[in-house]
N, CA, C and O atoms as CSV, one atom per row, in Angstrom:
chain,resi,resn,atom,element,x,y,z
A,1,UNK,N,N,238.318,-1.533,-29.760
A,1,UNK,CA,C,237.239,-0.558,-29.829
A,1,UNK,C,C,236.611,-0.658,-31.224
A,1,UNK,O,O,237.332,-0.978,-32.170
A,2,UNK,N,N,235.399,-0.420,-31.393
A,2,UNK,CA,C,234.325,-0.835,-32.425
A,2,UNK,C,C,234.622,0.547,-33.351
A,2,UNK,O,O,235.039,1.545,-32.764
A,3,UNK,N,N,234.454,0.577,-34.448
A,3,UNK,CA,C,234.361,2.004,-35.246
A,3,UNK,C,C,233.324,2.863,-34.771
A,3,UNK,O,O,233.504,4.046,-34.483
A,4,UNK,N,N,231.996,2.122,-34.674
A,4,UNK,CA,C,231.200,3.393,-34.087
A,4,UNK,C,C,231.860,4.314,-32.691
A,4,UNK,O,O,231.811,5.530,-32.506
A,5,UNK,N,N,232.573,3.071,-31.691
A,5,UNK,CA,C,232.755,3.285,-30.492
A,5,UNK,C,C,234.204,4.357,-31.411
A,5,UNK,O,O,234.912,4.873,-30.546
A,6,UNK,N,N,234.389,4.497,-31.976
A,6,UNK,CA,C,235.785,5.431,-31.937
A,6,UNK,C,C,235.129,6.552,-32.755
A,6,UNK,O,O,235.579,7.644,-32.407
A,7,UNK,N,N,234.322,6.627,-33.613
A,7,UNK,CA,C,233.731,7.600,-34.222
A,7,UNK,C,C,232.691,8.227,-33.052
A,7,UNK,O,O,232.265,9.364,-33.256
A,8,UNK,N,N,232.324,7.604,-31.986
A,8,UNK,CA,C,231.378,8.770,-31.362
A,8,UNK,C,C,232.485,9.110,-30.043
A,8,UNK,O,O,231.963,9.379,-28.961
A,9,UNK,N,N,233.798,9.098,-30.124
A,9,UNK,CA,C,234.797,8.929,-29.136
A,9,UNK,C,C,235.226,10.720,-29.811
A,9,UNK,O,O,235.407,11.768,-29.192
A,10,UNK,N,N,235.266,10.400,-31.386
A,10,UNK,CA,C,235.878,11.439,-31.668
A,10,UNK,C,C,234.976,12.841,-32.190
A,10,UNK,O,O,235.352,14.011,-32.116
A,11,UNK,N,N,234.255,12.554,-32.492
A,11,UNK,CA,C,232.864,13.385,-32.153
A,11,UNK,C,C,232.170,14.382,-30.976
A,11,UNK,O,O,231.466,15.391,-30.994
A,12,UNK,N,N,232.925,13.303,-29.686
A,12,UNK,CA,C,232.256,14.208,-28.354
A,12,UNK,C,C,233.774,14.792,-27.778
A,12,UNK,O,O,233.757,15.440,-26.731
A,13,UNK,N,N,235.019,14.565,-28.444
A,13,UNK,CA,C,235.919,15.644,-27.810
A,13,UNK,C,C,236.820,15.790,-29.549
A,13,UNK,O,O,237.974,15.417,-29.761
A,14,UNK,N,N,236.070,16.296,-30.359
A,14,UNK,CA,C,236.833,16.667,-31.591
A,14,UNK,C,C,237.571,17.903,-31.547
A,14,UNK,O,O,238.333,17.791,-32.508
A,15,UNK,N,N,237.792,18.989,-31.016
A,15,UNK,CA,C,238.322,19.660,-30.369
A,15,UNK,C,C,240.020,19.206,-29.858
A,15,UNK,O,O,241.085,19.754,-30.143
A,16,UNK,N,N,239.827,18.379,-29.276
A,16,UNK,CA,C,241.134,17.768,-28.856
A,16,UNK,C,C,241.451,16.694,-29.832
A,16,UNK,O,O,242.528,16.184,-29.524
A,17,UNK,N,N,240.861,16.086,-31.023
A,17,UNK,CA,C,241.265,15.086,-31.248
A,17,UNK,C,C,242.083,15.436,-32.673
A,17,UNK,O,O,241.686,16.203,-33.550
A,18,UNK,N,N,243.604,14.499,-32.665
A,18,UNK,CA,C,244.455,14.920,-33.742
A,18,UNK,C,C,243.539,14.747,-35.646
A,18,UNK,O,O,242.698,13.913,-35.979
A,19,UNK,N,N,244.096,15.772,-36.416
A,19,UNK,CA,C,243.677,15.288,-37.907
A,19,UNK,C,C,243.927,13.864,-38.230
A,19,UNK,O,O,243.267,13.124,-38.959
A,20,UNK,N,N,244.977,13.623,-37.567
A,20,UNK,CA,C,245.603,12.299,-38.013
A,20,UNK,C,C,244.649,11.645,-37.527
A,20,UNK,O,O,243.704,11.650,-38.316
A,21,UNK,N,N,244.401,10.975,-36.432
A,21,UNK,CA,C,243.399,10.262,-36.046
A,21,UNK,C,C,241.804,10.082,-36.858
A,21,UNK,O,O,241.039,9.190,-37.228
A,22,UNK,N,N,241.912,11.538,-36.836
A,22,UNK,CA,C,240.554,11.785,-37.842
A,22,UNK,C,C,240.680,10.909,-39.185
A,22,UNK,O,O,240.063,9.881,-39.462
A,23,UNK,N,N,241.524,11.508,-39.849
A,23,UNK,CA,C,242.036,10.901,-41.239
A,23,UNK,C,C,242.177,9.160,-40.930
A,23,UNK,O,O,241.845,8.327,-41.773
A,24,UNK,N,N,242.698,8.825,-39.643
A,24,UNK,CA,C,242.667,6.967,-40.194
A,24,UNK,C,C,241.410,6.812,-39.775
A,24,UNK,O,O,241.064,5.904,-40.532
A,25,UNK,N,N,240.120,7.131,-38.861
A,25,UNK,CA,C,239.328,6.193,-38.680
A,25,UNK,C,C,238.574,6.943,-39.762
A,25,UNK,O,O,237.551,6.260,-39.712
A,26,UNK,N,N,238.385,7.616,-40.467
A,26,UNK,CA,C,237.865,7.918,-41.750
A,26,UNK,C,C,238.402,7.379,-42.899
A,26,UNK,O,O,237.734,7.390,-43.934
A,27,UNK,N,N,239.705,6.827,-42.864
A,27,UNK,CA,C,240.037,5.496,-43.935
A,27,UNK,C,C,239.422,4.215,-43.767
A,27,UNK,O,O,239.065,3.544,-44.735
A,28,UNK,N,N,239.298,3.885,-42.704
A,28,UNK,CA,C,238.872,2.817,-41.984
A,28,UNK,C,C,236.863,2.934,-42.394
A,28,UNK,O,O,236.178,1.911,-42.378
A,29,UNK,N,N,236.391,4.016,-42.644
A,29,UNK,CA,C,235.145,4.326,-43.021
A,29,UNK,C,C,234.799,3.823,-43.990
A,29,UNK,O,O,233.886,3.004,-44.096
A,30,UNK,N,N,235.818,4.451,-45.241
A,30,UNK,CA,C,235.474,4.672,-46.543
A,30,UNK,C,C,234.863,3.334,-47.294
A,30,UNK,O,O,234.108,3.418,-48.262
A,31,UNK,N,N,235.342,1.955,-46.649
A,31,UNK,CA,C,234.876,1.246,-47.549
A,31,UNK,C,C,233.820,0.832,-46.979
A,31,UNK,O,O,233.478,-0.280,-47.381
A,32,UNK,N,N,233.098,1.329,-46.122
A,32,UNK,CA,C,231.593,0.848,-45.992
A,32,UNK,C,C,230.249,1.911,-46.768
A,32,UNK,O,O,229.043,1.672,-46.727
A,33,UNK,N,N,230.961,3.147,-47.467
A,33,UNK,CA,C,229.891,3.490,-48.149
A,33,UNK,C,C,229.581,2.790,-49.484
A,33,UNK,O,O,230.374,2.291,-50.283
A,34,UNK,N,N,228.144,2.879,-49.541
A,34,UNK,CA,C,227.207,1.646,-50.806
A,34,UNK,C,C,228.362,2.913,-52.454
A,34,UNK,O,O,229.187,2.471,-53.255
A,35,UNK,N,N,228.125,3.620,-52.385
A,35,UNK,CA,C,228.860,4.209,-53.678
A,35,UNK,C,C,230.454,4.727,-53.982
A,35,UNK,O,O,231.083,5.744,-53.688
A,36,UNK,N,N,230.628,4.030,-54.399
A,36,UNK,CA,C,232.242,4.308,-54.869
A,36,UNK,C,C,232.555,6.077,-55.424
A,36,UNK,O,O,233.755,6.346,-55.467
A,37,UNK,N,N,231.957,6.796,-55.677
A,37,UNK,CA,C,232.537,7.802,-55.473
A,37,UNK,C,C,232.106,8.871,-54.663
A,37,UNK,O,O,232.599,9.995,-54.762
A,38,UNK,N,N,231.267,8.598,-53.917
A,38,UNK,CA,C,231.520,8.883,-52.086
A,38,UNK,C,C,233.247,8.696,-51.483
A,38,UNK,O,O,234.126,9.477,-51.117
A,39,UNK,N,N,233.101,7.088,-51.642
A,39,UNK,CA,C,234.313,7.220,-51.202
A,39,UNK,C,C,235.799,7.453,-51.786
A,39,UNK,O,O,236.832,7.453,-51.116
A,40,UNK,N,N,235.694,7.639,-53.095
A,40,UNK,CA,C,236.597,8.579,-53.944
A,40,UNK,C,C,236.578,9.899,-53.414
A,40,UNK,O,O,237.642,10.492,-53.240
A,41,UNK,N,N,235.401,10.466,-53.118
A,41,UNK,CA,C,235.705,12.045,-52.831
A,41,UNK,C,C,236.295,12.358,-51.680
A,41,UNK,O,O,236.887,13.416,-51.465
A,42,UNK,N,N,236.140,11.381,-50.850
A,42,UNK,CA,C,236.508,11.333,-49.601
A,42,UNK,C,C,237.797,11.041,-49.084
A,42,UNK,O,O,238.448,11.506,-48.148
A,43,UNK,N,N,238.057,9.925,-50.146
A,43,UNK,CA,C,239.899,9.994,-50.228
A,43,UNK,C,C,240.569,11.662,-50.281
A,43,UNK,O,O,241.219,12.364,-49.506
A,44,UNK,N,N,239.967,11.817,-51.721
A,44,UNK,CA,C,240.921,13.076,-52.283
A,44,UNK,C,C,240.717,14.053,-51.358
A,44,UNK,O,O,241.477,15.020,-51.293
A,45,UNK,N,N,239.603,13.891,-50.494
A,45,UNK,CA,C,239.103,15.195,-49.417
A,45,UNK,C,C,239.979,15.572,-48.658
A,45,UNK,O,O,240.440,16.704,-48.514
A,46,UNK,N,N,240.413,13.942,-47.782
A,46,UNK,CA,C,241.529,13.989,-47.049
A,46,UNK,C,C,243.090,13.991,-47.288
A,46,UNK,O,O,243.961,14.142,-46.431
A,47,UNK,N,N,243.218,13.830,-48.378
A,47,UNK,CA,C,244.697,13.910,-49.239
A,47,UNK,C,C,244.578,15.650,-48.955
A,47,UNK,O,O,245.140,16.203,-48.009
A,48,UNK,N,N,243.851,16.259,-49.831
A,48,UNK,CA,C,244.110,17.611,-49.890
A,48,UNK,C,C,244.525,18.325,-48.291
A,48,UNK,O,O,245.579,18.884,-47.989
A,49,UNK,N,N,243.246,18.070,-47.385
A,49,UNK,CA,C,243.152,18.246,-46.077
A,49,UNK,C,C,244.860,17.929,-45.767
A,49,UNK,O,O,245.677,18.822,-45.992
A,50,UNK,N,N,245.198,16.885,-45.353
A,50,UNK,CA,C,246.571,16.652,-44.748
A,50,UNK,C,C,247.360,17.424,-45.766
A,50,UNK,O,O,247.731,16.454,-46.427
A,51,UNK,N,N,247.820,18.326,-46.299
A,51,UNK,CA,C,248.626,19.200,-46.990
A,51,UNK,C,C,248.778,20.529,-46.125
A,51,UNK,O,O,249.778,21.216,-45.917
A,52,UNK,N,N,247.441,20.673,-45.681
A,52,UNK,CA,C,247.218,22.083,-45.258
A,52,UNK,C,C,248.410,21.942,-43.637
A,52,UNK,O,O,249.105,20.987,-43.290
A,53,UNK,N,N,248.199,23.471,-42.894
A,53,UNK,CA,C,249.447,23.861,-41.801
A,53,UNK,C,C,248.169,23.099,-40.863
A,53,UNK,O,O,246.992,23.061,-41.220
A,54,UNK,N,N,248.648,22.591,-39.755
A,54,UNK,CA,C,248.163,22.193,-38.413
A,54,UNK,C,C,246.571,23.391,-38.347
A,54,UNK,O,O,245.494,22.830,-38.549
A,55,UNK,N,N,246.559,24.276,-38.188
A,55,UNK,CA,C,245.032,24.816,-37.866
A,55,UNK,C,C,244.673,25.049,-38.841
A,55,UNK,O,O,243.840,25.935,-38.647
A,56,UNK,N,N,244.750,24.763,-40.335
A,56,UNK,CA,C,243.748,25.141,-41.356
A,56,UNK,C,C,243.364,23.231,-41.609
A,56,UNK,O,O,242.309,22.817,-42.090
A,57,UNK,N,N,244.280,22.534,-41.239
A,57,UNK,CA,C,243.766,21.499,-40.791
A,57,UNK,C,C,242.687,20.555,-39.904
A,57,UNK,O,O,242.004,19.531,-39.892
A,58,UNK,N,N,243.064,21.633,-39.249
A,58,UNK,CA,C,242.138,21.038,-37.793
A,58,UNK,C,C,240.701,22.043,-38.672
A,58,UNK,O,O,239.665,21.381,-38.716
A,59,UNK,N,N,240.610,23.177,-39.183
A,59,UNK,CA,C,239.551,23.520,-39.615
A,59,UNK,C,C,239.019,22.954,-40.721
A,59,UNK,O,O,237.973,23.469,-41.117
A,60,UNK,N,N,239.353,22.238,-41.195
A,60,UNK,CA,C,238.612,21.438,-42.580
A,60,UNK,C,C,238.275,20.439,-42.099
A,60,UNK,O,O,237.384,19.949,-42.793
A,61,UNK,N,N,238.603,19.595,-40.912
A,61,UNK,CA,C,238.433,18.664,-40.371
A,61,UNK,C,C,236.847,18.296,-40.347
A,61,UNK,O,O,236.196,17.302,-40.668
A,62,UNK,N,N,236.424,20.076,-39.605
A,62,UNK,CA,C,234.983,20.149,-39.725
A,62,UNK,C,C,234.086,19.618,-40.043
A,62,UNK,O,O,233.268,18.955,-39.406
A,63,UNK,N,N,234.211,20.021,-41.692
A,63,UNK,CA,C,233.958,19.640,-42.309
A,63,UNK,C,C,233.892,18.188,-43.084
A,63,UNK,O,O,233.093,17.888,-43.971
A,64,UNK,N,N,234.778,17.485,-42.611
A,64,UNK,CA,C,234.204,15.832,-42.476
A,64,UNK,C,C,233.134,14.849,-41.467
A,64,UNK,O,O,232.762,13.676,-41.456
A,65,UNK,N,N,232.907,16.052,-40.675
A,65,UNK,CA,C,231.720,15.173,-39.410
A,65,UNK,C,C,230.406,14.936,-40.255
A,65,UNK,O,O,229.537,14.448,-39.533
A,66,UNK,N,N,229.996,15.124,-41.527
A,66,UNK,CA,C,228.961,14.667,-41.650
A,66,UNK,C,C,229.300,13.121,-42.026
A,66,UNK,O,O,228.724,12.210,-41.432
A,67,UNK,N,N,229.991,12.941,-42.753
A,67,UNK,CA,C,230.648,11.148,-42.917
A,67,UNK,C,C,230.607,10.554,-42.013
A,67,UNK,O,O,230.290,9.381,-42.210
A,68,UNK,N,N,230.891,10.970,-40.515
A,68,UNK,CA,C,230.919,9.697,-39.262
A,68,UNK,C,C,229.069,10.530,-38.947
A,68,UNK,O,O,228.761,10.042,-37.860
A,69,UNK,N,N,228.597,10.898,-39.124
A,69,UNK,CA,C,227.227,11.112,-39.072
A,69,UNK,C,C,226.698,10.444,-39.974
A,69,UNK,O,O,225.625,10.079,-39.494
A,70,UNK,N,N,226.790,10.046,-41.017
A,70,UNK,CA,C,226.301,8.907,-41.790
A,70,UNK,C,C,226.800,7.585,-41.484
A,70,UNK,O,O,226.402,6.423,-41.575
A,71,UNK,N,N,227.684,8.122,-41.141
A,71,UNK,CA,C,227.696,6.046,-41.010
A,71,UNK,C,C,226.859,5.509,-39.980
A,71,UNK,O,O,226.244,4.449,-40.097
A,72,UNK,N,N,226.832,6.565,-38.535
A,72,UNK,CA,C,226.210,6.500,-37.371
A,72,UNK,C,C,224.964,6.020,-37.873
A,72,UNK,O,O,224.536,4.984,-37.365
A,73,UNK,N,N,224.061,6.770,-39.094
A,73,UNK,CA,C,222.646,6.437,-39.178
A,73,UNK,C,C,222.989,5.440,-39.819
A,73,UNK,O,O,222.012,5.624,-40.546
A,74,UNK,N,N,223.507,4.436,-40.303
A,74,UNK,CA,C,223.221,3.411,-41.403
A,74,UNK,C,C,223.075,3.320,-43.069
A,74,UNK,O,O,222.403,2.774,-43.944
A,75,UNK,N,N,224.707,4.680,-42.786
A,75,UNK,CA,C,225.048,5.017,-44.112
A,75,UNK,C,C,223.665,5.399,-44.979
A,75,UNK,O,O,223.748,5.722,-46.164
């Protein structure tokens, strides 16, 4: 499966889909943004994120859909 094909996989049932999952195909992201500390922030985003309990997790998660929304447009 293609990254887009797994980023718009996890997009249309994010709801059901684990942090974990979230967190690798968003590793799998990071090195296609043009600026290095994009994807610095984005590391530490998700470091912090995976600390948190299972639903304050899944709620920060949220907050990473604009990243697979950029990549979608062509970063």
């Amino acid at each position: 499966m293609s990254l887009d094909e797994e980023i718009r996989e996890i997009l249309d049932d994010f709801e059901n889909t684990a942090p974990e999952r979230i967190f690798e195909v968003l590793q799998q992201l990071r090195p296609h943004f043009r600026n290095e500390l994009i994807s610095e922030y984005l590391q530490e985003k998700i470091h912090k994120i995976a600390k948190l309990d299972e639903q304050e997790r899944k709620r920060q998660c949220k907050t990473l859909t604009p990243y697979f929304d950029w990549y979608l447009q062509g970063l």
